[in-house]
DOLUMBA-201133 format. One record per residue: residue in one letter; y, x, z of N, C-alpha, C, O in turn. Coordinates in steps of 0.1 Angstrom, whole numbers, padded with zeros to 4 digits, always signed. Layout:
AYXZYXZYXZYXZ...
end
This chain:
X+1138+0923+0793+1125+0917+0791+1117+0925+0781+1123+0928+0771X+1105+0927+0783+1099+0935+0776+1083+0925+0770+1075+0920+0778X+1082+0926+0758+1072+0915+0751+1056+0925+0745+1054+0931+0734X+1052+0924+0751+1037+0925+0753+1027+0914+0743+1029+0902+0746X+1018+0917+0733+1011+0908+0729+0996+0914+0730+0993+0924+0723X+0983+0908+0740+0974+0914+0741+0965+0903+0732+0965+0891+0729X+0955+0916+0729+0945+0905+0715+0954+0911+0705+0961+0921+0707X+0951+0903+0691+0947+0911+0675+0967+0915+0677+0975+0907+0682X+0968+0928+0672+0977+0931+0666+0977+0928+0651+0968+0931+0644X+0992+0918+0646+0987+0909+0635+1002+0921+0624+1013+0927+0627X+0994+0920+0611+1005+0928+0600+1003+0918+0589+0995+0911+0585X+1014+0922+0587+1023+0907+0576+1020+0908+0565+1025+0917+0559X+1010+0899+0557+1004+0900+0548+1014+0894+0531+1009+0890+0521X+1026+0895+0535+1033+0885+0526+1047+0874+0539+1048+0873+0551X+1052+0869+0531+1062+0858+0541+1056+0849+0549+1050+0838+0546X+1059+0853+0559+1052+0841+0567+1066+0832+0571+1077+0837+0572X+1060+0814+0574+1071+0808+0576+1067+0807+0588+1058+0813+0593X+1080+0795+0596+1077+0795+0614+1071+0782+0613+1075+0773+0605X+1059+0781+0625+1055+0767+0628+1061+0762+0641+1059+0768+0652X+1069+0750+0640+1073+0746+0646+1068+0745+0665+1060+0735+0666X+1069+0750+0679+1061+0746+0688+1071+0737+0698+1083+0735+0698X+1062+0732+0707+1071+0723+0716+1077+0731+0726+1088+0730+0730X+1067+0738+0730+1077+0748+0744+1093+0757+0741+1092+0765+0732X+1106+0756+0747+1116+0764+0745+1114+0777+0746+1120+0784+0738X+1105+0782+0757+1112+0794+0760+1098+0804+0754+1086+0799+0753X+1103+0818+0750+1089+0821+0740+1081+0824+0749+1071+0817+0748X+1080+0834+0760+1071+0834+0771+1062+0824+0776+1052+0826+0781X+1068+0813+0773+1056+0799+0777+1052+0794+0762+1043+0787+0761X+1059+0798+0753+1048+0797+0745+1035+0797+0738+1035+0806+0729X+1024+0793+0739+1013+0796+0732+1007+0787+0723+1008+0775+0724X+1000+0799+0711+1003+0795+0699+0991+0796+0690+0993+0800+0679X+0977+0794+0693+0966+0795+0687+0966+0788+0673+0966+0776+0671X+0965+0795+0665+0959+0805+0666+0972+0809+0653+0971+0809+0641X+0980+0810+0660+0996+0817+0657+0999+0827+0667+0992+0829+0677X+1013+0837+0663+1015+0842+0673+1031+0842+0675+1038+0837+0666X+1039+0847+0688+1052+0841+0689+1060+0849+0680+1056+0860+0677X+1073+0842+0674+1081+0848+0669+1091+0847+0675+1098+0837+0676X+1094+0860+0682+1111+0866+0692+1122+0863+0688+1133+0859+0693X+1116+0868+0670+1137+0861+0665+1138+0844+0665+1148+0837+0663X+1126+0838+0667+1131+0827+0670+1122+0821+0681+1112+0818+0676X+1124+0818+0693+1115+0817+0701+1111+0804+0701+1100+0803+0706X+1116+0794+0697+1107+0778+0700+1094+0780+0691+1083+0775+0693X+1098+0792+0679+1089+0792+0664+1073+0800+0671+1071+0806+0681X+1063+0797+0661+1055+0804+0657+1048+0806+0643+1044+0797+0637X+1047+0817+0638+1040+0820+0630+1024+0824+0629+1018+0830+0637X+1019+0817+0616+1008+0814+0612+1001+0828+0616+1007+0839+0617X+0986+0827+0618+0977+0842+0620+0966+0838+0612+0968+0827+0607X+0957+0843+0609+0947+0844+0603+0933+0857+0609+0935+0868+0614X+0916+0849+0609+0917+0864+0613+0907+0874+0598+0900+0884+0597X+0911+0861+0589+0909+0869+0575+0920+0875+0566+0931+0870+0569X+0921+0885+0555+0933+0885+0552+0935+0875+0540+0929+0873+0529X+0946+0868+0546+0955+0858+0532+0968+0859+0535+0973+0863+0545X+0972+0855+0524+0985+0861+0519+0998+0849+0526+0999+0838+0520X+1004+0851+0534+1017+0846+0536+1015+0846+0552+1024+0840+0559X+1006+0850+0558+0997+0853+0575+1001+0862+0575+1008+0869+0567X+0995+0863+0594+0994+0875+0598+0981+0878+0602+0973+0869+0606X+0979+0889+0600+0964+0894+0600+0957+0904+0611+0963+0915+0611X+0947+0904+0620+0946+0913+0629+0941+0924+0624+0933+0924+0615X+0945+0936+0632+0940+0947+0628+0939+0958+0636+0939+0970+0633X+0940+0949+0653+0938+0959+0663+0936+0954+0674+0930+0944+0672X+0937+0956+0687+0932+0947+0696+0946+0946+0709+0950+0936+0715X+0953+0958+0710+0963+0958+0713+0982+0960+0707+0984+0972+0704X+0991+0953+0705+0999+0958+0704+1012+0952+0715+1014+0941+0721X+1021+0968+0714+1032+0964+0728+1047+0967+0719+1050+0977+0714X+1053+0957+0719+1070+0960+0710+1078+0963+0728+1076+0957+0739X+1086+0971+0726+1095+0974+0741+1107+0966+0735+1108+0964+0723X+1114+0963+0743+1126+0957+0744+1137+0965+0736+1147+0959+0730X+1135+0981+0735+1141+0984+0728+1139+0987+0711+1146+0993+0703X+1129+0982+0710+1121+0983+0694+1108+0995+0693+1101+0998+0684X+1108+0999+0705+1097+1008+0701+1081+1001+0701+1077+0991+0708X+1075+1008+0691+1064+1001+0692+1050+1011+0699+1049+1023+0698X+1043+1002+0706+1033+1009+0710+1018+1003+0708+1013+0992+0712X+1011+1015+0702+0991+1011+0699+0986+1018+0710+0988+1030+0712X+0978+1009+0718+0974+1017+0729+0978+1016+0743+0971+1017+0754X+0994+1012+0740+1000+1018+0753+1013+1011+0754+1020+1009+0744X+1017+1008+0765+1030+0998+0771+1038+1005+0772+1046+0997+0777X+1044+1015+0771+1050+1027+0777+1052+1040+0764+1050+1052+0766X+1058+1033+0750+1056+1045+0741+1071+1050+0746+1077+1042+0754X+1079+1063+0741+1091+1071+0742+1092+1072+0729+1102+1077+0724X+1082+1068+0721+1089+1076+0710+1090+1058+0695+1086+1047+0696X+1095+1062+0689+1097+1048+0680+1086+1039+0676+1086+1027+0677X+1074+1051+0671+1059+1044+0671+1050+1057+0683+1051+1070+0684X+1044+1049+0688+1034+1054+0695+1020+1051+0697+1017+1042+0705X+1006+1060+0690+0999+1052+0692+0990+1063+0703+0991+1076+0704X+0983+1057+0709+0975+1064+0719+0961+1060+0722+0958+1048+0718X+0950+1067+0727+0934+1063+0728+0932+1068+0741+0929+1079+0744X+0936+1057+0749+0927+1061+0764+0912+1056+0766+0905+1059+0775X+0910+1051+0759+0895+1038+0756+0886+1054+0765+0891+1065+0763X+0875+1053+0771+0867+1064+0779+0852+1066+0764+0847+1055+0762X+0849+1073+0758+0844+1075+0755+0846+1075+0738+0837+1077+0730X+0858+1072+0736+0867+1080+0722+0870+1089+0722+0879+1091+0729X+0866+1098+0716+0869+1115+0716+0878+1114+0703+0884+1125+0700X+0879+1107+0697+0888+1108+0683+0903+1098+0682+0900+1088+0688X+0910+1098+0680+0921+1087+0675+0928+1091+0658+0935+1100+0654X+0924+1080+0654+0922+1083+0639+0938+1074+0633+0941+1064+0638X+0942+1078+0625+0949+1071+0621+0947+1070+0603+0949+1081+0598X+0945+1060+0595+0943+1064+0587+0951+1050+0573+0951+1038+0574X+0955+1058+0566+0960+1052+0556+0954+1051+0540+0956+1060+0532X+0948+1039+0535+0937+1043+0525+0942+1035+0510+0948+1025+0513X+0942+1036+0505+0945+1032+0497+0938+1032+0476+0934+1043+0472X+0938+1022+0468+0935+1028+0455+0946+1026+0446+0946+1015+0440X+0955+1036+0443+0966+1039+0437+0964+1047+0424+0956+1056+0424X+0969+1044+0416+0966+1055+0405+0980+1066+0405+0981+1075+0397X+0986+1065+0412+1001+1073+0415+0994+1084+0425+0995+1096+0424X+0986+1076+0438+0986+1084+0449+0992+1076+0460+1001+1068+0459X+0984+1079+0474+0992+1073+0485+1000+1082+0496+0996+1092+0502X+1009+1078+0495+1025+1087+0501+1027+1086+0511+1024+1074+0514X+1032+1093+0523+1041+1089+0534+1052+1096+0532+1052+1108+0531X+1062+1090+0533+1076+1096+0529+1084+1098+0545+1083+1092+0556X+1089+1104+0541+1099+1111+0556+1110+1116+0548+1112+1126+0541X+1120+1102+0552+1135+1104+0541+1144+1105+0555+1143+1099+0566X+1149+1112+0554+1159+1118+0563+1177+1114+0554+1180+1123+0546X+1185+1104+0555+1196+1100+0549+1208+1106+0555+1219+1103+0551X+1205+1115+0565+1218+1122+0569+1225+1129+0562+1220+1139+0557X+1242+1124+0557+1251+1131+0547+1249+1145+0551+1249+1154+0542X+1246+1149+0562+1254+1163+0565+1238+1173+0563+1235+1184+0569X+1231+1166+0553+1223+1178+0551+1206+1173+0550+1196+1179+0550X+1210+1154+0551+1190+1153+0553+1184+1156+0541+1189+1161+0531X+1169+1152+0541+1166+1153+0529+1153+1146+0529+1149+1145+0540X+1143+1141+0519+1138+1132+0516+1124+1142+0511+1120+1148+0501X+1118+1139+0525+1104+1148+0520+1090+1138+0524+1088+1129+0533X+1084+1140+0518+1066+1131+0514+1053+1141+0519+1054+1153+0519X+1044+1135+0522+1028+1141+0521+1025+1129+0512+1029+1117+0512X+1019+1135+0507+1013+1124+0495+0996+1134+0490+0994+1146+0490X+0989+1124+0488+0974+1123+0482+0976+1119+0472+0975+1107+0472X+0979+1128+0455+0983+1124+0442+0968+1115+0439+0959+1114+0447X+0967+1111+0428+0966+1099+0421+0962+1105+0405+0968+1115+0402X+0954+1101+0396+0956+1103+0382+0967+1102+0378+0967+1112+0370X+0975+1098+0379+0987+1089+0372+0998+1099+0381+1009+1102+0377X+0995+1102+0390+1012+1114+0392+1018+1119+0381+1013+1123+0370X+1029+1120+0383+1036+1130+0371+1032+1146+0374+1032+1149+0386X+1028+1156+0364+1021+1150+0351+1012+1140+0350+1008+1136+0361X+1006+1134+0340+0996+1128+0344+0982+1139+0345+0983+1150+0341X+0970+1135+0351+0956+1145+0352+0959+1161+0358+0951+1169+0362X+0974+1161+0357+0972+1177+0366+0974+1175+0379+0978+1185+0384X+0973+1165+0390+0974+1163+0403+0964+1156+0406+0963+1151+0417X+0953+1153+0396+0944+1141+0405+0936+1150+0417+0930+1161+0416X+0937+1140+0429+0934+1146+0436+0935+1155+0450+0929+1157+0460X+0950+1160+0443+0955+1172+0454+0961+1166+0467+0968+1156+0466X+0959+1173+0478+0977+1173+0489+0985+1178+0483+0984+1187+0474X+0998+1171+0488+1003+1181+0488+1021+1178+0496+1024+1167+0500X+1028+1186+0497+1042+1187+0504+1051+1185+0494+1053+1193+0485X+1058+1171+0496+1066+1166+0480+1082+1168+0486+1085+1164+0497X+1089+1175+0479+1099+1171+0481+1110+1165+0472+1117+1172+0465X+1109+1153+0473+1115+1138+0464+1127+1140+0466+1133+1130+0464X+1132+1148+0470+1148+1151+0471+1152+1156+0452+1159+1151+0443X+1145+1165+0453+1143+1170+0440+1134+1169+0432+1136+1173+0420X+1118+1162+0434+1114+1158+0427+1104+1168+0423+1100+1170+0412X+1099+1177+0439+1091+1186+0432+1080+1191+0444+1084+1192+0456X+1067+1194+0441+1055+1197+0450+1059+1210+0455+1058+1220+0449X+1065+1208+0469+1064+1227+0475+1053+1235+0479+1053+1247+0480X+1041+1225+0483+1032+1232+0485+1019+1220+0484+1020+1209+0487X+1007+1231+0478+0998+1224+0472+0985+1223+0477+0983+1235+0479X+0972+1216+0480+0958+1217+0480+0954+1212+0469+0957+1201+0465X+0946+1222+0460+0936+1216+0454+0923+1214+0460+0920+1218+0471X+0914+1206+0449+0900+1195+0456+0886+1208+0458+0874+1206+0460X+0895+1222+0456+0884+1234+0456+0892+1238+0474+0885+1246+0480X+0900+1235+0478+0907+1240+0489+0917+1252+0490+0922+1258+0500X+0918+1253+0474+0930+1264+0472+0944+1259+0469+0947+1252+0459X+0957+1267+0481+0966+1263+0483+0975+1272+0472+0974+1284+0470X+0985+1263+0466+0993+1267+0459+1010+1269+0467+1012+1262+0477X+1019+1275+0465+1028+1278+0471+1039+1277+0455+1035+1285+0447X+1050+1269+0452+1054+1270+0443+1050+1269+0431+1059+1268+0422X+1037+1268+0426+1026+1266+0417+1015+1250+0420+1009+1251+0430X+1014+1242+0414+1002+1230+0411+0989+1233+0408+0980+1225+0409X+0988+1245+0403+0977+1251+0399+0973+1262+0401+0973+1271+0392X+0970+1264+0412+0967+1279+0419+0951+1283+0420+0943+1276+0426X+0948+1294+0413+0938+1301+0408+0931+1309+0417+0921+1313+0413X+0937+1312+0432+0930+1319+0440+0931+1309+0454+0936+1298+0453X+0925+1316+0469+0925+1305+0479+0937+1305+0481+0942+1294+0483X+0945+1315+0480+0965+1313+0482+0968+1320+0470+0963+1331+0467X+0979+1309+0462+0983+1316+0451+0999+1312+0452+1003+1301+0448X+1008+1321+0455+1021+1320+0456+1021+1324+0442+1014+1330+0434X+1034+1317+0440+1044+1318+0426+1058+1323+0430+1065+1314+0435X+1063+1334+0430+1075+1339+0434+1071+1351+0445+1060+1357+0445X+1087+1353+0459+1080+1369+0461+1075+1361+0474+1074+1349+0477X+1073+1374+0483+1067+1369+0497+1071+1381+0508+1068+1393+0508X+1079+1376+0516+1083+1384+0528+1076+1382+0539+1073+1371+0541X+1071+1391+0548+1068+1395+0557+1074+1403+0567+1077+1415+0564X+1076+1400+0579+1083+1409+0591+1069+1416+0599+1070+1424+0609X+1060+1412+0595+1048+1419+0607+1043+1426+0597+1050+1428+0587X+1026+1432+0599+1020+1435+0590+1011+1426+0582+1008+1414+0584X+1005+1436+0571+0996+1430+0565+0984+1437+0562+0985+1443+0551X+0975+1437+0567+0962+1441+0566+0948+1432+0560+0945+1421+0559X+0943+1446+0557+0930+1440+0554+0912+1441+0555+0907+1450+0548X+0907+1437+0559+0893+1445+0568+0887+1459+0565+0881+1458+0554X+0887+1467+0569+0881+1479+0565+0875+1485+0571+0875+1498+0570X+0864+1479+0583+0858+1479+0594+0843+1486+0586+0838+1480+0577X+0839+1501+0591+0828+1506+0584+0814+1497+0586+0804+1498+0578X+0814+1489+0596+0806+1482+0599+0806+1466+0595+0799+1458+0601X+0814+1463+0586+0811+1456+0570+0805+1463+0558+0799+1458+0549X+0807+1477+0560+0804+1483+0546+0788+1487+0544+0781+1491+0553X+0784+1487+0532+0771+1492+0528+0775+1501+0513+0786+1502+0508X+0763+1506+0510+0768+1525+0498+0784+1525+0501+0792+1517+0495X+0788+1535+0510+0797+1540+0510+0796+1554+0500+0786+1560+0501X+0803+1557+0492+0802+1571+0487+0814+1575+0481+0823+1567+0479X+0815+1588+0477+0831+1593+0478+0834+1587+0462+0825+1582+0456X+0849+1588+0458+0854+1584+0446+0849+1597+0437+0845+1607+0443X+0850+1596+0422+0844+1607+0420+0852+1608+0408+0853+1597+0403X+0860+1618+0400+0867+1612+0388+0881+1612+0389+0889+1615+0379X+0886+1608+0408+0904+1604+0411+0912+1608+0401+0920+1600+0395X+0912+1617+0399+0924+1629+0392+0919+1623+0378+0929+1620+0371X+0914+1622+0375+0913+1622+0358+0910+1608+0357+0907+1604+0345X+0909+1600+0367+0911+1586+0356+0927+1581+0363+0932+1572+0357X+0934+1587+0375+0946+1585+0375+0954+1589+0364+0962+1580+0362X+0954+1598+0357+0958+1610+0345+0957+1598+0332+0966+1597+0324X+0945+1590+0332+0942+1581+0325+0951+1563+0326+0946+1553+0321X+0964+1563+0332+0968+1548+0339+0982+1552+0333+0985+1563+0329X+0990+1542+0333+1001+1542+0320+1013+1537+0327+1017+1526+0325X+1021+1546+0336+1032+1533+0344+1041+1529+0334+1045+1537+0326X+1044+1517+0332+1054+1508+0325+1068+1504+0328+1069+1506+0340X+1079+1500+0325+1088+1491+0326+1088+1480+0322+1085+1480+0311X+1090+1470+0326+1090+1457+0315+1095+1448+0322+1095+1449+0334X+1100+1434+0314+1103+1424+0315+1096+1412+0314+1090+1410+0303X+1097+1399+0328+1087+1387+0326+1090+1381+0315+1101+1382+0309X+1076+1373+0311+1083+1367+0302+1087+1351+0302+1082+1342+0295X+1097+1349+0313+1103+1337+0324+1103+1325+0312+1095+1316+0315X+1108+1324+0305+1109+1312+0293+1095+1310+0294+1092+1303+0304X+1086+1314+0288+1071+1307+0282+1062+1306+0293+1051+1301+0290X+1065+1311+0310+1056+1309+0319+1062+1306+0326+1060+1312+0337X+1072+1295+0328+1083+1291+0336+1076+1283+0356+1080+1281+0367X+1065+1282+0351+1058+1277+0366+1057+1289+0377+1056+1288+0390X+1058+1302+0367+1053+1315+0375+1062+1315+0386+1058+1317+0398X+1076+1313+0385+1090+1315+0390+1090+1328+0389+1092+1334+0399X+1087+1337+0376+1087+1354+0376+1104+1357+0379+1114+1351+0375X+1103+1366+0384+1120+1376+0387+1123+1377+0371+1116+1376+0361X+1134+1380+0374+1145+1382+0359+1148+1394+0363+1153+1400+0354X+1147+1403+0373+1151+1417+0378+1140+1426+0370+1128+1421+0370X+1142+1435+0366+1135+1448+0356+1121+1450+0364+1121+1448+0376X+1112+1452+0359+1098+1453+0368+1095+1465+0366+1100+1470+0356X+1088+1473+0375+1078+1486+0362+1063+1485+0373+1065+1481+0384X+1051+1487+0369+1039+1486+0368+1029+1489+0361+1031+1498+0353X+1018+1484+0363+1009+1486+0352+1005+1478+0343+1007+1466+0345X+0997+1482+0332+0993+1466+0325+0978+1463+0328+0969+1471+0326X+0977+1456+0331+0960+1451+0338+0954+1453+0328+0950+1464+0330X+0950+1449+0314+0938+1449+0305+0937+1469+0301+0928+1473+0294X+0946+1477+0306+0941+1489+0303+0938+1494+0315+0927+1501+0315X+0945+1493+0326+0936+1494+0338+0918+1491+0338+0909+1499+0338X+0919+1479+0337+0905+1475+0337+0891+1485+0328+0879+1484+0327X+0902+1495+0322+0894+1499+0310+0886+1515+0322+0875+1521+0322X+0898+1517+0330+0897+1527+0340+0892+1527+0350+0883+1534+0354X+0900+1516+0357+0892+1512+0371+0892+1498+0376+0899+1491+0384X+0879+1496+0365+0881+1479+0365+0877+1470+0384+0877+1458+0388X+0874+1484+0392+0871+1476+0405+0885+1467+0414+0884+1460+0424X+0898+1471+0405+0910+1467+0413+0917+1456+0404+0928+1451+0407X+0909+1452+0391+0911+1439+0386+0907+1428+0387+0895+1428+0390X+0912+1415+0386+0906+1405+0392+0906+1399+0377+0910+1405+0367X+0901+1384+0377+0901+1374+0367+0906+1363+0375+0901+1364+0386X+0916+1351+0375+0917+1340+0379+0909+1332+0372+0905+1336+0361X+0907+1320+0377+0900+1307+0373+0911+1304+0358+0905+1300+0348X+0923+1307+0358+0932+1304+0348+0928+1313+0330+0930+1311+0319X+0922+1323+0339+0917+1335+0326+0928+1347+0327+0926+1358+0321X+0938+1346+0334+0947+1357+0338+0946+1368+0347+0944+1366+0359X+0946+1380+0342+0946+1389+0347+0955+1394+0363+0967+1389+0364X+0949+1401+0370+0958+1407+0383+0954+1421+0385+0942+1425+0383X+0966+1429+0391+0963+1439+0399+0962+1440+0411+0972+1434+0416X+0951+1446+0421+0956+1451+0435+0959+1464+0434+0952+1474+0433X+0975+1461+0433+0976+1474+0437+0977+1486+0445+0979+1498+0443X+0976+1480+0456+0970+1484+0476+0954+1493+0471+0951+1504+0476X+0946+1485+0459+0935+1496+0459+0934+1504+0452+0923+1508+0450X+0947+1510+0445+0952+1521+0440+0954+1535+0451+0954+1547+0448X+0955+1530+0463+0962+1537+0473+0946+1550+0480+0949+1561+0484X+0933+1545+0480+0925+1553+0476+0922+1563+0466+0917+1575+0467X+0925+1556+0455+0923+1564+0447+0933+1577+0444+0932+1589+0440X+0944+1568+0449+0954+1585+0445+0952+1591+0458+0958+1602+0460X+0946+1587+0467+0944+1596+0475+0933+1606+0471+0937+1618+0471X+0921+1603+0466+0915+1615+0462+0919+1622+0451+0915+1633+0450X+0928+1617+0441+0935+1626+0435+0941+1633+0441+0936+1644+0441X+0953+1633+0450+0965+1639+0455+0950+1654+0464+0950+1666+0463X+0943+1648+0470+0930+1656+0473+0928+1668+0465+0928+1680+0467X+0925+1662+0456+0922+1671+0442+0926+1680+0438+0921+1691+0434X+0943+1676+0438+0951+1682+0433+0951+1693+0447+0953+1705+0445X+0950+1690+0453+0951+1702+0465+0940+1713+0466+0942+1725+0468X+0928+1707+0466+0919+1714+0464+0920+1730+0452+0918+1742+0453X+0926+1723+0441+0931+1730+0429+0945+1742+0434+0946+1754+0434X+0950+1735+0435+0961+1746+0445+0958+1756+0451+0961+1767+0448X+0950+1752+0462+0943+1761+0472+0938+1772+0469+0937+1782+0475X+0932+1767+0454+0918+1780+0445+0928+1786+0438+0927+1797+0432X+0937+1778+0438+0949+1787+0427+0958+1800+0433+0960+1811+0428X+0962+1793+0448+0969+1803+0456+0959+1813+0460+0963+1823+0466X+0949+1811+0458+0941+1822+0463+0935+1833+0453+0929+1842+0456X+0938+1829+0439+0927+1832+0428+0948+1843+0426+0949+1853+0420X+0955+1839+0431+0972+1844+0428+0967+1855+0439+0962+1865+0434X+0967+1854+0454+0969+1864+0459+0960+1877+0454+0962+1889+0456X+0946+1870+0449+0937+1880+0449+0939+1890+0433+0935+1901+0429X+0946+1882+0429+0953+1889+0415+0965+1898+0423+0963+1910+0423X+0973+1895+0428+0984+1902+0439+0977+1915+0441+0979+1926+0435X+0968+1913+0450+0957+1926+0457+0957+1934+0446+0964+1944+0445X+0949+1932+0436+0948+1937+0425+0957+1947+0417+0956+1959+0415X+0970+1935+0413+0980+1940+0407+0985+1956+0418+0986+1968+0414X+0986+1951+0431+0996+1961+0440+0985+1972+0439+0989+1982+0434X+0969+1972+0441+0963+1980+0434+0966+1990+0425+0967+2002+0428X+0968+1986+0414+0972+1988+0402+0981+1998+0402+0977+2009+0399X+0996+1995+0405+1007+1997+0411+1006+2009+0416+1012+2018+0409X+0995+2015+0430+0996+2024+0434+0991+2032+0425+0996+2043+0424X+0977+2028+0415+0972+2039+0407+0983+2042+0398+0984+2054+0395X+0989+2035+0394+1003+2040+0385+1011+2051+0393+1014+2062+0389X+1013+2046+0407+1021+2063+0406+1014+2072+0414+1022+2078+0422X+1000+2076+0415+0992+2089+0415+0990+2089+0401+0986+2101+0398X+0990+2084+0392+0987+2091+0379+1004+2099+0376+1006+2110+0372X+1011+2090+0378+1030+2098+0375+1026+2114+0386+1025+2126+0383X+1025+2108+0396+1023+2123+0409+1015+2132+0400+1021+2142+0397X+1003+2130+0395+0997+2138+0384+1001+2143+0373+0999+2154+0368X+1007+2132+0368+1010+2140+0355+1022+2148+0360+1024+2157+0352X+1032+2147+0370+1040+2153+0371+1038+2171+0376+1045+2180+0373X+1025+2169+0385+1023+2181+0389+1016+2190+0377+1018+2202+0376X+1007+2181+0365+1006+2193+0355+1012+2194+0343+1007+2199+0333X+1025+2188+0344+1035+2194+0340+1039+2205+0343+1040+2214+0335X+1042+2206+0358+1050+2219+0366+1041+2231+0364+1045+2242+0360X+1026+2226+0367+1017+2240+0363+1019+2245+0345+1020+2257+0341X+1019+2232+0337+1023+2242+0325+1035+2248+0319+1037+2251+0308X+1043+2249+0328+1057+2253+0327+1056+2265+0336+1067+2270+0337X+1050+2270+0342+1046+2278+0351+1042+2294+0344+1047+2306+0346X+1033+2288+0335+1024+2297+0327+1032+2305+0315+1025+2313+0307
end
């Protein structure tokens, strides 16, 4: 048997008790302005079509329970546990929406209790009052209450954090990032306006300082920085050289691109060739010279040797 209730889909506003009806069987029951209750079928429960507390309250026009517990909005026929569906002719949208004024935030939790591995994950719309307090008002984000921590974040500017709550650019990962494809970036001449050559390469490369160094993981612990040995550059002396490949975050922290280094040492590495070139050539033409040289050295020996022999002659 499968139980169909057409008219207000009613949600439980508090305990509702059963009102007693005269019919046995719940199918011939009707219960204005109540509606039937299955776990006990002579019963009905109170409705309302305002909300008060201990009713049931409408807040849709159709609902269908299947025989086997599934529920369906919309539709007689859900497969899945809840189903809601909009065939209505001239709905282009089906909205579902969950609203709330929380100072925590309003959650939907998706706890998965499987020993062999579930785990207890949320979308949640933080709140003032999230832990911390004032640093989530506002955000999405991907909770995972397993552990007790935001894996991925929106802020109210539309910048996504990855590992970080507070991300300073439109994606700001905290930790590394793998990629199996590529990664590019537009360089279409027909974006560009004053194109003109680099001018300088070689001598402000000459001017950049490669480093070694270690994060400093204790005092920036949100970064999730590597504990593995780094080497790099330091951005505030960069900037002093080629401040077009430094950035500023909203946080006041400095960044390198260092992908737009890969120009620049290209006109150095240029440079340096150009230099070569004048050099191997400025060598052979010293060579010509020298082997020059060389030969006049021995017609002057052929010389001096022959007036030798004439003054021994004499």
């Amino acid at each position: 048997m499968q139980t169909r209730i057409i008219g207000p889909l009613f949600l439980l506003l508090g305990i509702a008790g059963p009102a007693s009806a005269q019919q046995i069987f719940p199918w011939q029951v009707h219960c204005p302005p109540t509606i039937r209750d299955f776990a006990l079928p002579p019963d009905c429960m109170n409705a309302s079509s305002a909300p008060m507390l201990g009713m049931l309250y409408p807040i849709s026009e159709e609902w269908f329970v299947s025989p086997t517990g599934r529920i369906g909005f919309g539709t007689t026929s859900p497969i899945s546990n809840v189903e809601i569906t909009n065939l209505q002719a001239g709905q282009n949208t089906l909205t579902l929406a969950l609203k709330a004024s929380c100072p925590n935030g309003a959650v939907i939790e998706l706890d998965n209790t499987d020993p062999a591995g579930g785990r207890d994950w949320a979308l949640a719309s933080w709140g003032g009052m999230a832990n911390p307090p004032g640093t989530l008002t506002g955000k999405f984000a991907i909770y995972d209450a397993t552990v007790g921590a935001n894996r991925l974040v929106v802020d109210t500017m539309g910048r996504v954090g990855i590992g970080t709550t507070t991300p300073s650019e439109l994606l700001n990962v905290a930790g590394n990032i793998l990629a199996s494809g590529t990664i590019t970036q537009n360089s279409d001449l027909r974006f560009k306006t004053n194109v003109v050559d680099l001018e300088d390469a070689l001598a402000k490369v000459l001017k950049l300082r490669g480093v070694e160094f270690d994060w400093r993981r204790d005092e920036f612990p949100d970064q999730q920085f590597s504990d593995a040995r780094q080497v790099g550059l330091i951005a505030q002396e960069v900037r002093t050289v080629v401040p077009e490949i430094v950035a500023q975050g909203s946080d006041g922290y400095l960044s390198v691109d260092y992908a737009k280094l890969t120009p620049l040492l290209v006109e150095a590495i240029q440079t340096q060739a150009d230099e070569l070139t004048a050099l191997r050539s400025a060598n052979e033409e010293l060579r010509g010279k020298l082997a020059g040289l060389e030969g006049l050295e021995v017609r002057l020996q052929r010389i001096e040797g022959s007036v030798a022999t004439l003054a021994g002659t004499r």
